[in-house]
TIVO-2410 file (N, C-alpha, C; in nm, 3 decimals):
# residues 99
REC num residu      c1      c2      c3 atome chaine
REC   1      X   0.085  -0.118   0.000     N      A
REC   1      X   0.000   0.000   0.000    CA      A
REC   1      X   0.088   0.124   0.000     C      A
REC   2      X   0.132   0.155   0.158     N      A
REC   2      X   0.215   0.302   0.119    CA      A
REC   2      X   0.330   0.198   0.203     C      A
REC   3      X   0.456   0.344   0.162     N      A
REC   3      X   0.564   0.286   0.240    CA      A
REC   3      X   0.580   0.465   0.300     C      A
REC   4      X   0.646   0.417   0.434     N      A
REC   4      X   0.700   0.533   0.507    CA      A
REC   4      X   0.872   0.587   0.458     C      A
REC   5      X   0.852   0.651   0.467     N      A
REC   5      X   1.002   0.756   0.464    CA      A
REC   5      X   1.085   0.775   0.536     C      A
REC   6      X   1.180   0.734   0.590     N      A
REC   6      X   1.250   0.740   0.728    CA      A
REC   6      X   1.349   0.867   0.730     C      A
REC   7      X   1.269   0.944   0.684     N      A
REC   7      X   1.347   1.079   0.726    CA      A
REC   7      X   1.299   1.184   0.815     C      A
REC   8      X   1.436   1.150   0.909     N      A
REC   8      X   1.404   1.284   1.042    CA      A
REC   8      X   1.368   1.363   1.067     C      A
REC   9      X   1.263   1.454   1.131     N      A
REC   9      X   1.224   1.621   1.118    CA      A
REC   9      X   1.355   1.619   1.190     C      A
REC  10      X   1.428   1.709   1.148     N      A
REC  10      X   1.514   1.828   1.226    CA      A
REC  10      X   1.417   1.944   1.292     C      A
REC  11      X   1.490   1.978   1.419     N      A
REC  11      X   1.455   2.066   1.451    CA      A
REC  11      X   1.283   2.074   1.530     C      A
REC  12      X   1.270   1.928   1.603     N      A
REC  12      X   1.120   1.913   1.639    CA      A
REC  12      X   1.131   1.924   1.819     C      A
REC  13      X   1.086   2.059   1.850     N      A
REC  13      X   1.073   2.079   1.978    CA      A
REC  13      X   1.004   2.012   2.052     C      A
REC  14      X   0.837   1.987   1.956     N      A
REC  14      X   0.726   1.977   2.031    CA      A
REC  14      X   0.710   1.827   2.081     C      A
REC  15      X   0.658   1.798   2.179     N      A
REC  15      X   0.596   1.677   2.221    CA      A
REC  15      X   0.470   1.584   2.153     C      A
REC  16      X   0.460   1.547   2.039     N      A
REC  16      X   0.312   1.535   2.032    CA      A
REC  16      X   0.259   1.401   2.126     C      A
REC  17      X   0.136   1.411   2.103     N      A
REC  17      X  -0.004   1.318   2.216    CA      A
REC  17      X  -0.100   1.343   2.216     C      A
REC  18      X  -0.192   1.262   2.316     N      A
REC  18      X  -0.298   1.335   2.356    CA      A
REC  18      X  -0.288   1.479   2.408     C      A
REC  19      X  -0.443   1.529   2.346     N      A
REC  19      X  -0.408   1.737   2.388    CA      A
REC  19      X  -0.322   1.812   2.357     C      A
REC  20      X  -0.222   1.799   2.233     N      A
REC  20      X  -0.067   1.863   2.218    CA      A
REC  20      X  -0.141   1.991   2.089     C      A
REC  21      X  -0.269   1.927   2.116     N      A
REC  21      X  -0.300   2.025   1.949    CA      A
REC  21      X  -0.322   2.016   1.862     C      A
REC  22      X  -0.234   1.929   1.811     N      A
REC  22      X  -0.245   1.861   1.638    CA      A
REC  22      X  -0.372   1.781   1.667     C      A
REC  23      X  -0.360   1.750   1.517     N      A
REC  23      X  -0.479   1.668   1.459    CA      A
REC  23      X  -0.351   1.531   1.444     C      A
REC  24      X  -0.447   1.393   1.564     N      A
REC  24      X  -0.393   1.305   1.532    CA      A
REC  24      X  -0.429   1.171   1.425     C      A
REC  25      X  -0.368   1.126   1.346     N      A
REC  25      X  -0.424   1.024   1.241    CA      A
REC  25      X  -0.417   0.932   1.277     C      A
REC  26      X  -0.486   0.801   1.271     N      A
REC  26      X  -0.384   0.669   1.298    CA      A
REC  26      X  -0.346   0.597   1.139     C      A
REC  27      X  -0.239   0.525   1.165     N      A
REC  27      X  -0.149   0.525   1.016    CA      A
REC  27      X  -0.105   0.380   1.070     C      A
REC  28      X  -0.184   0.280   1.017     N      A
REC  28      X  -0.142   0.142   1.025    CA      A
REC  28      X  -0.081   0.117   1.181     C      A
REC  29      X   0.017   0.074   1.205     N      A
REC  29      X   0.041   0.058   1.360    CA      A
REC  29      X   0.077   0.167   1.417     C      A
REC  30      X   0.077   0.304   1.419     N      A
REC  30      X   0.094   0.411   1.478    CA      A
REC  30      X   0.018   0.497   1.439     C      A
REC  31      X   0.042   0.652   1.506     N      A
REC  31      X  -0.036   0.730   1.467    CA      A
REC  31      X   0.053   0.831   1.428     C      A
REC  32      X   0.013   0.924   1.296     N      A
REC  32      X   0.103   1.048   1.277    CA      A
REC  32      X   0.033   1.178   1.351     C      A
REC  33      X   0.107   1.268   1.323     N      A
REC  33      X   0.040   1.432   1.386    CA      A
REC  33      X   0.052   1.533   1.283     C      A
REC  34      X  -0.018   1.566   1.248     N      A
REC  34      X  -0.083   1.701   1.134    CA      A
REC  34      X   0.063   1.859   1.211     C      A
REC  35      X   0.143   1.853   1.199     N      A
REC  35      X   0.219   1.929   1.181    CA      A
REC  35      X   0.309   2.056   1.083     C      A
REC  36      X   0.237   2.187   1.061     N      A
REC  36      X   0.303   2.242   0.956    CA      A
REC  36      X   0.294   2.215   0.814     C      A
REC  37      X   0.199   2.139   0.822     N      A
REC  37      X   0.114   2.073   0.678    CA      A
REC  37      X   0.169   1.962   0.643     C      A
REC  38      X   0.236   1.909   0.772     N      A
REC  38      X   0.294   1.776   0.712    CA      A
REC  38      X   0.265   1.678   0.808     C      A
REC  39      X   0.316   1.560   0.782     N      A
REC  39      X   0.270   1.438   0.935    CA      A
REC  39      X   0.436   1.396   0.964     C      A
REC  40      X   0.398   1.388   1.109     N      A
REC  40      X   0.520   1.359   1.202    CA      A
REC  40      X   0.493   1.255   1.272     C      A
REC  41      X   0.561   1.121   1.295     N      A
REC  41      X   0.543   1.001   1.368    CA      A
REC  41      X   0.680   0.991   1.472     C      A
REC  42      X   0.630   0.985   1.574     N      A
REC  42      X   0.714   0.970   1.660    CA      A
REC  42      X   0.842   0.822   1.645     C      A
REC  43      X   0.909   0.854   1.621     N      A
REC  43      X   1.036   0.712   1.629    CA      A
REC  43      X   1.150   0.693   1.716     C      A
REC  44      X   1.146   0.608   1.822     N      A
REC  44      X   1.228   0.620   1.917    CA      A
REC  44      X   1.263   0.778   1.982     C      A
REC  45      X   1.390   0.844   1.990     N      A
REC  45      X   1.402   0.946   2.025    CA      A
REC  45      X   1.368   1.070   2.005     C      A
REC  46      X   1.272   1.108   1.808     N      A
REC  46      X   1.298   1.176   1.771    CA      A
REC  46      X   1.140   1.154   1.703     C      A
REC  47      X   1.150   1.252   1.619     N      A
REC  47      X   1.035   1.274   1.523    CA      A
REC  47      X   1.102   1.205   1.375     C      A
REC  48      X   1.039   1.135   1.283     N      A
REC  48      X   0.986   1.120   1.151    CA      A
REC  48      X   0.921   1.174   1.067     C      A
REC  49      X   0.904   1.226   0.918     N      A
REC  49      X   0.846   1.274   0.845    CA      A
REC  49      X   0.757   1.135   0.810     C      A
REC  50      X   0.621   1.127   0.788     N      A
REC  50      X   0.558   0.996   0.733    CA      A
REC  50      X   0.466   1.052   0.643     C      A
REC  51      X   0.557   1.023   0.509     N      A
REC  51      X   0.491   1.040   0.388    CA      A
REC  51      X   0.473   0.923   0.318     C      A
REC  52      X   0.349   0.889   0.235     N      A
REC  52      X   0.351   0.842   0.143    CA      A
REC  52      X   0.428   0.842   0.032     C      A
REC  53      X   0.497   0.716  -0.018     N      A
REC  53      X   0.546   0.696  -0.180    CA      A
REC  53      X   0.490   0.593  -0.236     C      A
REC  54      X   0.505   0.641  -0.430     N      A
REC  54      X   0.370   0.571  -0.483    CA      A
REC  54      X   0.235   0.596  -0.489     C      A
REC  55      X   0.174   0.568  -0.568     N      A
REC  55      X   0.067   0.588  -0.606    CA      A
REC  55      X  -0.025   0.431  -0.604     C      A
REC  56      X  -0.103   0.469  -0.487     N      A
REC  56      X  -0.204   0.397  -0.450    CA      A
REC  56      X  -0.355   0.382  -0.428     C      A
REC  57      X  -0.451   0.358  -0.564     N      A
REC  57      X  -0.546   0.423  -0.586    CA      A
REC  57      X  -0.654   0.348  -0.503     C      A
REC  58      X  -0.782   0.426  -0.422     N      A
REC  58      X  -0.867   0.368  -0.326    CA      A
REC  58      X  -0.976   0.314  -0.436     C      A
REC  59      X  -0.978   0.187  -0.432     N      A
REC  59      X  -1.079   0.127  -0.537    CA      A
REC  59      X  -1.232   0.207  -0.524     C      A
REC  60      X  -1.241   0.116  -0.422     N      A
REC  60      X  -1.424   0.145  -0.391    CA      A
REC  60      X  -1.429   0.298  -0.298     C      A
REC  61      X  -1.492   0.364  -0.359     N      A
REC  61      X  -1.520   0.489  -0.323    CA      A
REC  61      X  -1.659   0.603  -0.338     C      A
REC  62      X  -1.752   0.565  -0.277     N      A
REC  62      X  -1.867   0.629  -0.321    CA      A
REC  62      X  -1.923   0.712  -0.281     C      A
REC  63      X  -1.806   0.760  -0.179     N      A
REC  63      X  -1.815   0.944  -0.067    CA      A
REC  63      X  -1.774   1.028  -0.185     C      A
REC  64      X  -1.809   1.146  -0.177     N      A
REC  64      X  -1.752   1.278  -0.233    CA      A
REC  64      X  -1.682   1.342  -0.093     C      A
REC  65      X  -1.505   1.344  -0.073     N      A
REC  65      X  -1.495   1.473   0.023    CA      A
REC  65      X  -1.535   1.635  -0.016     C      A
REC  66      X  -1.476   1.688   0.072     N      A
REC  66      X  -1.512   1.820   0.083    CA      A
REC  66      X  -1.532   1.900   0.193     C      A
REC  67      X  -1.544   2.021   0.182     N      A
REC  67      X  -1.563   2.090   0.330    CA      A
REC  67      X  -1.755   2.035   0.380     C      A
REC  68      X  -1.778   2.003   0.490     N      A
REC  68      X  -1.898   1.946   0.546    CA      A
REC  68      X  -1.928   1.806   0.507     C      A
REC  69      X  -1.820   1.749   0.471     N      A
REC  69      X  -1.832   1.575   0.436    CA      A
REC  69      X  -1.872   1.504   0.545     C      A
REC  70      X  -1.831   1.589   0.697     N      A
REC  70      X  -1.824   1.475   0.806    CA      A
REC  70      X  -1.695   1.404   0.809     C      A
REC  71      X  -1.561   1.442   0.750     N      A
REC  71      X  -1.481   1.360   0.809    CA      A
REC  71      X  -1.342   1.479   0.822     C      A
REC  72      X  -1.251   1.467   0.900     N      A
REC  72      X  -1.139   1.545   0.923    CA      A
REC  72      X  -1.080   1.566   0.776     C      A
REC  73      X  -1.063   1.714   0.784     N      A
REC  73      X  -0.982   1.779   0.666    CA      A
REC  73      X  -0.846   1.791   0.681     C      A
REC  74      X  -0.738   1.781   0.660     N      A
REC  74      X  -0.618   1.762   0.702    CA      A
REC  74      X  -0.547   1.830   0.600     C      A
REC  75      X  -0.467   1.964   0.594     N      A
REC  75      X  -0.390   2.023   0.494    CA      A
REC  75      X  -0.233   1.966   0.471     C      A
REC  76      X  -0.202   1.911   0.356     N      A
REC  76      X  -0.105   1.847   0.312    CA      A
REC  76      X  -0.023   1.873   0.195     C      A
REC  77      X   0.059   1.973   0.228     N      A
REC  77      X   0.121   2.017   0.137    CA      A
REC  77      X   0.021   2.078   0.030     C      A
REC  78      X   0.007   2.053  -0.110     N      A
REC  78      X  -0.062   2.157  -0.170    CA      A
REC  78      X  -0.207   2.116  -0.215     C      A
REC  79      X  -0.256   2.007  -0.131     N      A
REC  79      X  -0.419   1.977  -0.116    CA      A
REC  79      X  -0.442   1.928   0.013     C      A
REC  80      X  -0.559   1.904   0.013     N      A
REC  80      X  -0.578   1.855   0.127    CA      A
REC  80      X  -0.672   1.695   0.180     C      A
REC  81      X  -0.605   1.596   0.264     N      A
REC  81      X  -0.624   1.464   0.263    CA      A
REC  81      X  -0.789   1.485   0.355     C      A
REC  82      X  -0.839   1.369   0.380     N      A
REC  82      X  -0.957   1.323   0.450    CA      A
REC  82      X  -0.913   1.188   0.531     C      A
REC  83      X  -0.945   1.198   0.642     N      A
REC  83      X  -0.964   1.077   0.758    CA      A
REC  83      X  -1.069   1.019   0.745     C      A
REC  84      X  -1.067   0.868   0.697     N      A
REC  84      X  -1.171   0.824   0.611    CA      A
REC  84      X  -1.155   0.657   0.648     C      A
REC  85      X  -1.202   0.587   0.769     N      A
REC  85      X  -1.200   0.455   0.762    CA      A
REC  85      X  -1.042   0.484   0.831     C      A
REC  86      X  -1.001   0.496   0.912     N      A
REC  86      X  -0.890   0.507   0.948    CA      A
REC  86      X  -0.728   0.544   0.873     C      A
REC  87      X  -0.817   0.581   0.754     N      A
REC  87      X  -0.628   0.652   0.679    CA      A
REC  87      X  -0.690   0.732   0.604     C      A
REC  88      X  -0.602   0.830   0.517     N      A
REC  88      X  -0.637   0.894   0.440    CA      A
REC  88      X  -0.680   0.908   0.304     C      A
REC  89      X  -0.739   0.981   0.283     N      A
REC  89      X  -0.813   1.030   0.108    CA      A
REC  89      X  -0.736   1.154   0.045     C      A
REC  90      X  -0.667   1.141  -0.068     N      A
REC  90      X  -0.693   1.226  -0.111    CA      A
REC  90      X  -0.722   1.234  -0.289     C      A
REC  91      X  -0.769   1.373  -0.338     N      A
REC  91      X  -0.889   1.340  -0.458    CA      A
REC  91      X  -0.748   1.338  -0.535     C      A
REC  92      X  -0.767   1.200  -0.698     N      A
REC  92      X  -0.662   1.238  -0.778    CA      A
REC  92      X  -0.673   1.193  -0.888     C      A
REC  93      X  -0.734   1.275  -1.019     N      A
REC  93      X  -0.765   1.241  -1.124    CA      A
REC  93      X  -0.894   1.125  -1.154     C      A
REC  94      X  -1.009   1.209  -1.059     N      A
REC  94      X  -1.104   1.163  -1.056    CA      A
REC  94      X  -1.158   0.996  -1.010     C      A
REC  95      X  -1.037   1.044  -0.928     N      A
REC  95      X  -1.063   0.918  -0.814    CA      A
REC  95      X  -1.009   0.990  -0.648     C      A
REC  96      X  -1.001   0.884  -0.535     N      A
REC  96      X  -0.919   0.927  -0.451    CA      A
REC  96      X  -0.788   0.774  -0.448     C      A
REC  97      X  -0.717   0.835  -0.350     N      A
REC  97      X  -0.596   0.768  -0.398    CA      A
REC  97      X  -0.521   0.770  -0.217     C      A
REC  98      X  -0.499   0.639  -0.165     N      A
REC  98      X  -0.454   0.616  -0.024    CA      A
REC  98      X  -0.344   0.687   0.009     C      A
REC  99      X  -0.330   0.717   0.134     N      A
REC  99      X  -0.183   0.849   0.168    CA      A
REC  99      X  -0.194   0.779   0.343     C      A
***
């Protein structure tokens, strides 16, 4: 499906968790945090960037997102994903496509 990225945020002060603020996702066995328009997964000592690579298209799909869909809007770089069944949506060439 997706693979993670094992590259470090530099420079990550914050604590994330419960109540830290962010918007938390859950992402297969962990959860990421909506950070600066990006997602951050905690790894051992430090923070992770957890991006999707590849293109992984969501077969069955018969929601329209959008603003008032009912599900978390999440800004991601230069669109924005949906919390949808426990991972994300986002729209891509007239489909949505797993992140």
């Amino acid at each position: 499906m997706t693979a993670v990225i094992h590259t470090q945020h530099e420079s990550h002060n914050h604590a994330h968790g419960a109540g830290c603020g962010h918007v938390a996702v859950p992402h297969d066995d962990h959860v990421d945090y909506v950070h600066d328009g990006h997602l951050h997964r905690a790894h051992g000592d430090h923070y992770d960037e957890c991006e999707p690579t590849g293109h992984a298209t969501h077969d069955i799909h018969d929601h329209v997102h959008g603003e008032g869909c009912g599900h978390v809007a999440i800004p991601h770089g230069d669109h924005v994903d949906y919390v949808h069944d426990g991972h994300r949506h986002v729209a891509h060439a007239g489909h949505y496509d797993e992140h």
